[in-house]
C-alpha positions in Angstrom: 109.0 156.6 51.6 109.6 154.6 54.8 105.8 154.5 55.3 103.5 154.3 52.6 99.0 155.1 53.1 96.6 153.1 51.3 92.5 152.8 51.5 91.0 149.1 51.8 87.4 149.7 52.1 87.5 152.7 54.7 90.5 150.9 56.5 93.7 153.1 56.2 96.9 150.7 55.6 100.3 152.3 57.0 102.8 150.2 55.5 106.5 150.9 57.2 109.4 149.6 54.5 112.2 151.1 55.9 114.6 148.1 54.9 116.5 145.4 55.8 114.3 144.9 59.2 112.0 148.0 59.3 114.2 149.6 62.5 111.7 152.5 64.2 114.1 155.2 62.9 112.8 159.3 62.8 111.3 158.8 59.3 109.2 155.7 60.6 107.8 157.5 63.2 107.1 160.6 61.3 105.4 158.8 58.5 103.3 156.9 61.7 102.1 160.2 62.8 101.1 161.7 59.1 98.8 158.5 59.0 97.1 158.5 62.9 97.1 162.8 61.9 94.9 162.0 58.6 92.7 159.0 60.6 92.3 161.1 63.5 90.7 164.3 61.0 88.9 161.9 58.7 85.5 163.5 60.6 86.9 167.3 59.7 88.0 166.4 56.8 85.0 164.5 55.1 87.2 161.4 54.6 85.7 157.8 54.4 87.8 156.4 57.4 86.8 153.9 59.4 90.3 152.5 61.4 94.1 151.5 60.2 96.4 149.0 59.7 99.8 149.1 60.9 102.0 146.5 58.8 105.7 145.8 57.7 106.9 145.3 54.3 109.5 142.9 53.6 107.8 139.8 56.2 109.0 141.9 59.2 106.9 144.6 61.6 109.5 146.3 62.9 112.1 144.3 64.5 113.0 147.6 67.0 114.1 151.1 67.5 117.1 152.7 65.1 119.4 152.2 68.1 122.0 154.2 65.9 120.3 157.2 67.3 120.8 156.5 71.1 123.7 158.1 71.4 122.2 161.9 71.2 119.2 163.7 71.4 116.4 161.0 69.6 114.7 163.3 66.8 110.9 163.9 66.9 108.6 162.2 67.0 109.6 160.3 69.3 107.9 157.1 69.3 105.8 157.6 73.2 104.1 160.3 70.9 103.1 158.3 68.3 101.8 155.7 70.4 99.8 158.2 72.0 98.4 159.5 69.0 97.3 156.3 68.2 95.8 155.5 71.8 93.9 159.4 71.5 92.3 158.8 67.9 89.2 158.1 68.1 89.2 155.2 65.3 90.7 151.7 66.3 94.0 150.5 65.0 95.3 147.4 64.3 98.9 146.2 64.5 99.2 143.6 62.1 102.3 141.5 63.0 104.5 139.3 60.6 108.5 138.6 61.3 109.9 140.3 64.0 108.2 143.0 66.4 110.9 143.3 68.9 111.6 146.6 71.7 110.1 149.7 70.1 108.0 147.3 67.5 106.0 145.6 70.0 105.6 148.8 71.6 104.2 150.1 68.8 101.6 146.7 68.8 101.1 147.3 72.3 99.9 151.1 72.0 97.4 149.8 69.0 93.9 148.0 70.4 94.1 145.2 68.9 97.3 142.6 67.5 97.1 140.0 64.9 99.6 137.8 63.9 101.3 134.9 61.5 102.5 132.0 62.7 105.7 133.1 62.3 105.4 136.3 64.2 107.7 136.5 67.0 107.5 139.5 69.6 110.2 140.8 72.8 111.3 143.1 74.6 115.0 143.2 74.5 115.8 146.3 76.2 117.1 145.4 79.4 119.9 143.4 77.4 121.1 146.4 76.1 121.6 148.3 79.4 118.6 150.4 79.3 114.9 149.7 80.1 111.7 150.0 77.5 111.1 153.3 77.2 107.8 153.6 74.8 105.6 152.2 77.1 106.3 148.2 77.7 106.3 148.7 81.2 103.0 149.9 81.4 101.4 148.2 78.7 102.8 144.9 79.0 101.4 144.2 81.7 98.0 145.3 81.4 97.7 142.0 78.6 99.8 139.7 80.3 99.9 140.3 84.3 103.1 141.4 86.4 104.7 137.7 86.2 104.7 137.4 83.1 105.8 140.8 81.9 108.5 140.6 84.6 110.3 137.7 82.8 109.7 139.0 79.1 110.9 142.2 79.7 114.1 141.3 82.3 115.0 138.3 79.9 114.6 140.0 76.9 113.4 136.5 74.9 111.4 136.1 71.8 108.3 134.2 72.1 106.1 132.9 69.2 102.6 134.0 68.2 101.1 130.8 69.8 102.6 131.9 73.3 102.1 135.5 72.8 98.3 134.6 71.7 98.1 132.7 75.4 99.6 135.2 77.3 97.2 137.9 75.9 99.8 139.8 73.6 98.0 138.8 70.2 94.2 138.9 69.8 94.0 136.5 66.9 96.8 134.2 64.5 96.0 134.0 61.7 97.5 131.2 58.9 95.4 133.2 55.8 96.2 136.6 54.0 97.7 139.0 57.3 96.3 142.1 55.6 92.7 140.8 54.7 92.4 139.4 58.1 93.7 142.8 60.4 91.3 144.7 58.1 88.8 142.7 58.9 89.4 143.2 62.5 89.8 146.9 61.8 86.1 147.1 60.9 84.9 145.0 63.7 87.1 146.0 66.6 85.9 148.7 69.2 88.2 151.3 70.3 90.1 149.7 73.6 93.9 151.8 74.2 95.7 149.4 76.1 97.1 152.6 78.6 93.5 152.5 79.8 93.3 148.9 80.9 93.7 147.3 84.1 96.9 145.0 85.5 95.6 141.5 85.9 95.3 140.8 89.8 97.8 138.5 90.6 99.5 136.7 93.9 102.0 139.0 95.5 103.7 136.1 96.2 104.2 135.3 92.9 104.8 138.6 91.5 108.1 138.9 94.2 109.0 135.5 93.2 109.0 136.3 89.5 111.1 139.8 90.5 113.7 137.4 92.6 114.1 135.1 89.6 114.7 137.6 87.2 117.1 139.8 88.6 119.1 137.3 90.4 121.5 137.5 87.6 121.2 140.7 86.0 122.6 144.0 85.7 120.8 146.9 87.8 119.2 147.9 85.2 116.9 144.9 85.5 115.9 146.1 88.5 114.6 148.8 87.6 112.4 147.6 85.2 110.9 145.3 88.0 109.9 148.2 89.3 108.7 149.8 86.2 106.1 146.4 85.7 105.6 146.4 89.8 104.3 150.3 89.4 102.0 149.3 86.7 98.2 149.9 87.1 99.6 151.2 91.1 99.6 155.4 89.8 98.3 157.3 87.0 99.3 155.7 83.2 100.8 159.2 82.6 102.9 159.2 85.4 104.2 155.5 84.9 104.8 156.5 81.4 107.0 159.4 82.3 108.8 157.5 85.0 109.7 154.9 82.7 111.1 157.3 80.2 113.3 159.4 82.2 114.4 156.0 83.1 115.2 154.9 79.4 117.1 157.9 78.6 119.1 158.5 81.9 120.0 154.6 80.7 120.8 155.0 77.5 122.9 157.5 77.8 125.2 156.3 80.3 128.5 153.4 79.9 126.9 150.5 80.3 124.1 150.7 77.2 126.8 152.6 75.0 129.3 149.1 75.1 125.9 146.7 74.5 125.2 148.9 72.0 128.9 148.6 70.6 128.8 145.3 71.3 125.6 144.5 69.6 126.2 146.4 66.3 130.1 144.5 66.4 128.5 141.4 66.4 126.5 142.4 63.1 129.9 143.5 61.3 131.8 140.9 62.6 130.9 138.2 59.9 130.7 140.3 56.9 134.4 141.5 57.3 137.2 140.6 54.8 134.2 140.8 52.0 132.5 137.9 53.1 129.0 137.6 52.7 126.8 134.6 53.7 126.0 132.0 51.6 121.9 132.3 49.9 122.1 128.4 50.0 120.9 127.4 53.7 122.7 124.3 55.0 119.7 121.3 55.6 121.8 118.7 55.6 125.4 117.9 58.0 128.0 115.6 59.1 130.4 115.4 62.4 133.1 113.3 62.5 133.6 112.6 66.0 131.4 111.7 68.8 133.3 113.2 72.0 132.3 116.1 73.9 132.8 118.9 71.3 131.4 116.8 68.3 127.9 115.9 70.3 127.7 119.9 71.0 127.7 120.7 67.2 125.3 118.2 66.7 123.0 119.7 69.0 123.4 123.2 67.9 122.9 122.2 64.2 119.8 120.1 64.9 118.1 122.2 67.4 118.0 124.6 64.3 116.6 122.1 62.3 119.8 120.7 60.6 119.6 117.0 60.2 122.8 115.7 61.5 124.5 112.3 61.0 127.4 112.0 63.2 130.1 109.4 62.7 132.6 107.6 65.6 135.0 104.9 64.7 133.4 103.4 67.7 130.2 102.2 67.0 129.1 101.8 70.8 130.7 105.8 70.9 128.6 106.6 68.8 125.3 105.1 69.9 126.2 106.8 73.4 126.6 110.2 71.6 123.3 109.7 69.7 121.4 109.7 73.7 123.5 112.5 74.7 122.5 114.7 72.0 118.8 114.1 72.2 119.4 115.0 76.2 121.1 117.9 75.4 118.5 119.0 73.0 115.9 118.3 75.8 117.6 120.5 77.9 118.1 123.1 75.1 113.8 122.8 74.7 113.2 123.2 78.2 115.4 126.6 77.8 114.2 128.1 75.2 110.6 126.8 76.4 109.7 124.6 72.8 106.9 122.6 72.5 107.0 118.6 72.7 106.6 118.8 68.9 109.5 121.0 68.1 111.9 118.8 70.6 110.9 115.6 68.9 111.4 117.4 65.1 115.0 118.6 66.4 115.6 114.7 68.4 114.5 112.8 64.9 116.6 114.9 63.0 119.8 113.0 64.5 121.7 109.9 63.3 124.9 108.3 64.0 126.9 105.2 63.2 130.6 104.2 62.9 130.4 104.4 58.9 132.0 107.8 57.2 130.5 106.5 54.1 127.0 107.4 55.7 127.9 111.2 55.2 127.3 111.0 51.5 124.5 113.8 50.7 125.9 116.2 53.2 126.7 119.8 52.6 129.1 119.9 55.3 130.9 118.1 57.2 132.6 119.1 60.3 135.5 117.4 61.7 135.7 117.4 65.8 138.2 114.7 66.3 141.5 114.5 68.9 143.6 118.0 68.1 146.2 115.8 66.3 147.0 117.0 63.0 147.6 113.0 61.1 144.0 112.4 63.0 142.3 115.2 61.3 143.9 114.7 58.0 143.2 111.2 57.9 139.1 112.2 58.6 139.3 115.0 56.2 140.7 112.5 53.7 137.8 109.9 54.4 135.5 112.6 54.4 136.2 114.2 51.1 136.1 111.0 49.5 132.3 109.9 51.3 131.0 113.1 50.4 132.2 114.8 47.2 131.1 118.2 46.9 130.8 119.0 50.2 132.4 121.8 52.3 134.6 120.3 54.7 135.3 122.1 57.9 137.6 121.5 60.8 137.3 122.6 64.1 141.0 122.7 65.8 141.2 125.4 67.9 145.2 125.7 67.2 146.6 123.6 64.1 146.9 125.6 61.0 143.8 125.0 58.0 146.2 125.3 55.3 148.5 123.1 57.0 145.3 120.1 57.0 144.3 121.6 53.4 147.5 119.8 52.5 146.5 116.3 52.7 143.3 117.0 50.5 142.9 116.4 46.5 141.1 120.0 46.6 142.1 122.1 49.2 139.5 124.6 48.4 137.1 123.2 50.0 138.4 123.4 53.3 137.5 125.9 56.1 138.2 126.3 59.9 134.9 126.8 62.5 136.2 126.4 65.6 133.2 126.2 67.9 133.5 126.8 71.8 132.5 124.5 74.7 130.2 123.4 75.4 129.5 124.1 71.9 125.8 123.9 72.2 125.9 126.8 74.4 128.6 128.8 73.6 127.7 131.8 70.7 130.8 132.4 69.6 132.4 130.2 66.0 135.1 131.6 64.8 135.4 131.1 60.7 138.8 130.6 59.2 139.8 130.6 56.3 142.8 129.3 54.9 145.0 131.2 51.9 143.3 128.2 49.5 139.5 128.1 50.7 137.2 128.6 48.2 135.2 132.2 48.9 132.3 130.0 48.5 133.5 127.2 51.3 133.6 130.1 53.4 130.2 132.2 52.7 129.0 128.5 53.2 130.5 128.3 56.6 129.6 131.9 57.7 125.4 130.9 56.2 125.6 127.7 59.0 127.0 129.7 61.7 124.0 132.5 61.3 121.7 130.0 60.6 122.3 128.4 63.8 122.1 131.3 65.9 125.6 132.0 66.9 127.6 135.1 66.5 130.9 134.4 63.4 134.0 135.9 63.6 136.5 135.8 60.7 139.6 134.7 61.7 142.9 134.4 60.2 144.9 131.1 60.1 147.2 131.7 62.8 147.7 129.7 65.6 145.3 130.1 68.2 143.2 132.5 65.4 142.0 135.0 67.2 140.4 134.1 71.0 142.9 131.1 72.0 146.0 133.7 71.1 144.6 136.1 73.3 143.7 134.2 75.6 146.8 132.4 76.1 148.8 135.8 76.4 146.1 136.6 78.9 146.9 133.3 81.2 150.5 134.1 80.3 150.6 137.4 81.9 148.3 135.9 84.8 151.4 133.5 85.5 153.9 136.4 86.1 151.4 137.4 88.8 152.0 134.5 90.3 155.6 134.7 89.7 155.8 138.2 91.4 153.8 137.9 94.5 150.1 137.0 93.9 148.5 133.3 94.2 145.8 132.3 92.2 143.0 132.4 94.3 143.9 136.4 94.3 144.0 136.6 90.7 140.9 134.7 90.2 138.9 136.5 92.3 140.3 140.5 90.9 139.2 138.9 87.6 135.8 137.6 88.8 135.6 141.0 90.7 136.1 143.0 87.2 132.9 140.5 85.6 134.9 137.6 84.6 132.6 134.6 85.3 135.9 133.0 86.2 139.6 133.6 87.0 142.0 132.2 84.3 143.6 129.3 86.9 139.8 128.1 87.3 139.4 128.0 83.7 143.0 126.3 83.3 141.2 123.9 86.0 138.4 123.3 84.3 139.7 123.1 80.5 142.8 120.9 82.1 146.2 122.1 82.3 147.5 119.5 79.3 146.0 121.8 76.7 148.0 124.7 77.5 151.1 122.3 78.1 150.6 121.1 74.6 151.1 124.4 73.0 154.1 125.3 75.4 155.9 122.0 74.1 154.9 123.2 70.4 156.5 126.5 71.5 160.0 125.0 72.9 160.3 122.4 70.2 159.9 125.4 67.6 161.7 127.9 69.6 159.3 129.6 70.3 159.2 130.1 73.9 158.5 133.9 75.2 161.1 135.6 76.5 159.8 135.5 80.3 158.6 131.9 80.7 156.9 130.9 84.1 157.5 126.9 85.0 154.3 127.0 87.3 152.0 124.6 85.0 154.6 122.9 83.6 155.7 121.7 87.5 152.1 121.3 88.0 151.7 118.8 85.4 154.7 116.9 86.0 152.7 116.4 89.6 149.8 114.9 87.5 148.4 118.0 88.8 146.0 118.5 85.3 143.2 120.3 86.9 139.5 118.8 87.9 139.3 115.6 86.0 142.6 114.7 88.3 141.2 116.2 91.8 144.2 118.7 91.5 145.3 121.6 89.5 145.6 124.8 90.5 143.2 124.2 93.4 142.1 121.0 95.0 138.6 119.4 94.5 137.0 117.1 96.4 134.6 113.9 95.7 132.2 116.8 94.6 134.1 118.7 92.7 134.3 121.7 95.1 137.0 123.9 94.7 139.6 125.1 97.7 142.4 126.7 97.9 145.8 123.9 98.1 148.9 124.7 100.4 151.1 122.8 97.7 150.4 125.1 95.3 151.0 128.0 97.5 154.5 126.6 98.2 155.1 125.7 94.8 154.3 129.2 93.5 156.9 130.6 96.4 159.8 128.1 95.4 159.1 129.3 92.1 159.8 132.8 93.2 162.5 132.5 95.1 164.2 129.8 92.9 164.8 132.9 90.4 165.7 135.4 92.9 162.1 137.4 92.5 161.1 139.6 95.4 157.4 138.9 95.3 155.5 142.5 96.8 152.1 142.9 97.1 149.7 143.4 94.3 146.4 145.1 94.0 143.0 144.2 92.5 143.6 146.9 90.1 147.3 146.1 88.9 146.2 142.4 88.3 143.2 143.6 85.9 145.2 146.3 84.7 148.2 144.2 83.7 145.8 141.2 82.3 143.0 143.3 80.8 146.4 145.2 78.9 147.9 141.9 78.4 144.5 141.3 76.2 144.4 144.5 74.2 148.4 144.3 73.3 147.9 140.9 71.8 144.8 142.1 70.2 146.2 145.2 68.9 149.2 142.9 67.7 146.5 140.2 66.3 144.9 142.8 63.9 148.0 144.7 62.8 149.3 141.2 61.6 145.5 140.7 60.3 144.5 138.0 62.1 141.9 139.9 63.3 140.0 142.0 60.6 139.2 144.8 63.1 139.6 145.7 66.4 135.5 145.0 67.1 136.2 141.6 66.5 138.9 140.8 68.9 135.3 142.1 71.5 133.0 139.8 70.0 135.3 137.2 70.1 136.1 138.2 73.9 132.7 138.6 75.2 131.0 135.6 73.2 133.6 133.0 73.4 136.0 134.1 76.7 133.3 135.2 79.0 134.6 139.2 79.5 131.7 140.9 80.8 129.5 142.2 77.6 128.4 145.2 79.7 131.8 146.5 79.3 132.2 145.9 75.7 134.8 143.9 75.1 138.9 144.5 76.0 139.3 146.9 73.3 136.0 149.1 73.9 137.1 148.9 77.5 140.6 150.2 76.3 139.0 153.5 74.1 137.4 153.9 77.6 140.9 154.7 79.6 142.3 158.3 79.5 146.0 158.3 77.0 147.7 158.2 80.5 146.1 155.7 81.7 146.5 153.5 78.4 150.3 154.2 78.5 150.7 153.4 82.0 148.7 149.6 81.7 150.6 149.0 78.6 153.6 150.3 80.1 153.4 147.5 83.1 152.5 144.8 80.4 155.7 145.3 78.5 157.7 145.7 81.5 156.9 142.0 83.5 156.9 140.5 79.9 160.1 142.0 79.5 158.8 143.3 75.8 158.8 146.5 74.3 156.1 148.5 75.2 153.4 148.9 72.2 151.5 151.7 72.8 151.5 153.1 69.6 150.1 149.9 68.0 147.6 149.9 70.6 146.6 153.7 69.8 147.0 153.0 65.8 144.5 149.8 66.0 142.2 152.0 68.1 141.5 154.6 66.3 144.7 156.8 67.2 145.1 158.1 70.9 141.7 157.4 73.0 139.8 160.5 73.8 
């Protein structure tokens, strides 16, 4: 049963085991209402009932709604019902919070009269993250506990807070460090009958209320917006009405685009690392190394240690690696002040950091990542080093091109050896993509897919191919953004269709900012392999022989001044029209929606190519990938969501104009097959 009854002493205990996380699903909230039904007669009946307990099995409450269902009609009961069952009995109930109690779980705390909690407890409302807005009563009820400001930035950021700050802001009643079941009983007995619905809002500055609404929706989808108003309404018309507002809300939301690719994109990211049979290691990583204190190898430190990873990191340079030490613990100060942690959590996380120019200092470690210049005898001769300092450990490399089998070479047991190529700044950035070479060990894998969860970021398996699975999509996508240029845009007009479609920047601002020598390097890999595509653009390449390499030189694409502000440079624009004319191409005006049509397609014909070749595991990855790691806008799902989005026609005609200025067959019947067949 997915919610057993049991008798303490006159307390009825509803316990919800509806495994792995206790989602609210239709049998949940049925077996809810049998238990408030059976409190709620105990007078009728003769029954010895004083109140309930609401708890999850499994050291989780319910960590939200069974989102699987969102797509249709949600079966009864629907979970406002319960809640107001449990609001009209008239015997208390007591939520009695362990784990998670996330969206429809918290709802379900909120609707009880009274909340206690573990330590480890953590509560949210995540709705608004997912294109919709709370639609059991978190709106209305939120508020009442915490005031307006605060439920305005819980609800419209959708973070987890802890008991502790739940417990200050009014959320939890009590936290409790004994027995969680002895201790909500006990409350059970004591507490008097107080529905939440009935409460008032908190009065608060008006001031501060707008400023809170500014804030949070300065960067948010509409549908934030309307949850400010949801939280403004609170406590301003009747609780009924509120309540019904805010549902007709919830499902004219869930239904529409928007919540149905977050919703794709949510349960992608949950499929994404168990692909190819993988399954995450049951040994947690508590000890690392990284081998090279630049840019990208302080970012993994951070990320592992603000997880609670001790880190040693390792530079040849000794004063390199005394400098990356202070930048980590700043970063990690920043990364406190984010996610709002305590002084005592940001000194755990800073303490947990060492560094020095010794590789023999990584002995112990489970792991060792490698983050060193992207030159192959550079990484081998660190992987070598690293093997031999600590045996046993997994060693990973982070190149975001060179092949893992190829660096597997230069070790006694290639085995060991995995890809994750983080992002940067790699502190930030969710996306790692895990690769695997044909020699690594299942288990040096699981092992590399365990850290990756464990740190809160979202893994990808990836096959070893050059550029795995984002960078060879991406550089098509820059690719096809250069024959734009080629045939009568400039780059300014490019980046700003792209940052029109939800981009958070145009591909020439991102060459800018990554610096144009990265994608010069793989072009010279390309000619000296002959490998070059058959329409090449000489833009960058002129560019570069300029010195032209993009921010750090004042000059790429755009110009920059003293403060790094971006304008638009005549140079270029005569550059790009030499370039034209210099092979006879009659540049013609191009629209906003040919240049997302023809690099959007570019995307989902490399992607479709990536996964027939199986590079890509599935077509959902290539969209986690995308929207964690590339920046395409999440509320659109991901290139190939956004692809089963366009009518056949459509499809044919952006893949059509993608093979056409790549002067490549067209592959529209790859792009149907890896879709599912012909989009609806």
């Amino acid at each position: 049963m997915s919610v057993t009854q049991n008798v303490a002493d006159g307390v009825l205990v509803l316990t919800i085991d509806n495994p792995p996380v206790n989602a609210s699903s239709q049998a949940v909230r049925a077996g809810l209402s049998a238990g408030i039904e059976r409190l709620t007669a105990a007078d009728r009946t003769g029954e010895d009932l004083v109140a309930a307990v609401i708890i999850g099995a499994g050291g989780s409450f319910v960590a939200g709604s069974d989102i699987s269902e969102f797509d249709g009609p949600i079966p009864a009961p629907l979970l406002p019902a319960v809640i107001a069952a449990i609001e009209a009995c008239p015997r208390p109930v007591v939520a009695a919070l362990d784990g998670m109690a996330l969206g429809g779980g918290l709802e379900l705390a909120l609707g009880c009269d009274a909340r206690v909690a573990t330590p480890r407890a953590q509560v949210g409302l995540p709705e608004v993250t997912l294109g919709m807005v709370p639609g059991a009563g978190g709106t209305q009820r939120l508020p009442r506990l915490t005031g307006r400001v605060a439920a305005i930035d819980l609800i419209v950021s959708g973070r987890r807070i802890g008991a502790a700050e739940a417990h200050d802001l009014g959320i939890v009643d009590e936290v409790v460090d004994g027995d969680l079941l002895t201790a909500a009983c006990t409350a059970a007995r004591t507490v008097a009958k107080r529905p939440t619905a009935t409460l008032p809002v908190p009065d608060e500055d008006p001031a501060a209320v707008e400023a809170a609404a500014t804030t949070a929706v300065r960067r948010s989808r509409p549908n934030a917006l309307e949850a400010v108003e949801l939280v403004r309404s609170a406590g301003n018309r009747p609780v009924a009405e509120g309540l019904a507002i805010e549902r007709a809300t919830f499902d004219r939301l869930r239904t529409g685009p928007e919540a149905a690719a977050l919703r794709h994109v949510f349960f992608a990211e949950r499929s994404a690392p168990r692909r190819r049979g993988v399954r995450a290691a049951s040994d947690h990583v508590t000890r690392a190394g990284v081998v090279g204190a630049g840019a990208m190898g302080v970012g993994i430190a951070t990320a592992l240690a603000l997880r609670g990873i001790a880190v040693h990191l390792v530079d040849a340079d000794a004063e390199q690696a005394g400098r990356a030490t202070d930048a980590v613990r700043q970063q990690l100060a920043r990364a406190a002040r984010r996610e709002r942690r305590d002084d005592t959590a940001l000194a755990r996380a800073q303490a947990a950091v060492t560094a020095s120019a010794e590789i023999a200092d990584l002995a112990g470690s489970q792991i060792v990542i490698e983050a060193v210049f992207e030159d192959a005898e550079v990484k081998t001769a660190v992987l070598r080093a690293a093997a031999e300092a600590a045996p046993g450990a997994v060693l990973a490399t982070n190149t975001s091109y060179l092949g893992v089998d190829r660096l597997a070479d230069a070790l006694p047991d290639p085995s060991v050896l995995v890809g994750l190529h983080f992002f940067n700044p790699a502190a930030v950035m969710r996306l790692v993509e895990v690769v695997a070479g044909p020699r690594s060990a299942q288990a040096a894998v699981a092992t590399g897919v365990r850290l990756v969860k464990d740190i809160g970021k979202c893994a990808v398996l990836a096959g070893d191919a050059e550029g795995f699975v984002g960078n060879r999509i991406f550089a098509v996508y820059r690719r096809h953004a250069e024959y734009l240029l080629e045939d009568g845009a400039l780059p300014e007009q490019v980046d700003a269709a792209l940052q029109e479609f939800g981009l958070p920047m145009g591909p020439f601002a991102v060459s800018d900012l990554a610096g144009l020598q990265i994608a010069q390097a793989l072009r010279t890999r390309w000619r000296e392999t002959g490998r070059l595509p058959t329409r090449y653009v000489e833009i960058p390449d002129r560019l570069c022989e300029l010195g032209r390499l993009g921010r750090r030189t004042s000059a790429g694409y755009y110009a920059y001044d003293a403060d790094g502000r971006q304008s638009v440079d005549e140079a270029v624009t005569e550059l790009v029209l030499a370039e034209s004319a210099r092979k006879g191409i009659v540049r013609r005006p191009l629209s906003t929606a040919e240049i997302v049509d023809r690099t959007i397609g570019a995307m989902v014909v490399e992607a479709a190519r990536a996964v027939a070749d199986g590079t890509a595991a599935h077509a959902d990855d290539v969209d986690v990938a995308l929207v964690n790691g590339f920046g395409f806008p999440r509320h659109l799902g991901g290139p190939m969501w956004w692809a089963r989005q366009q009518t056949p026609e459509r499809l044919r005609a952006i893949t059509t104009a993608v093979a056409e200025a790549a002067h490549e067959p067209d592959r529209i019947e790859l792009v149907q097959q890896v879709l599912g067949g012909v989009p609806a």
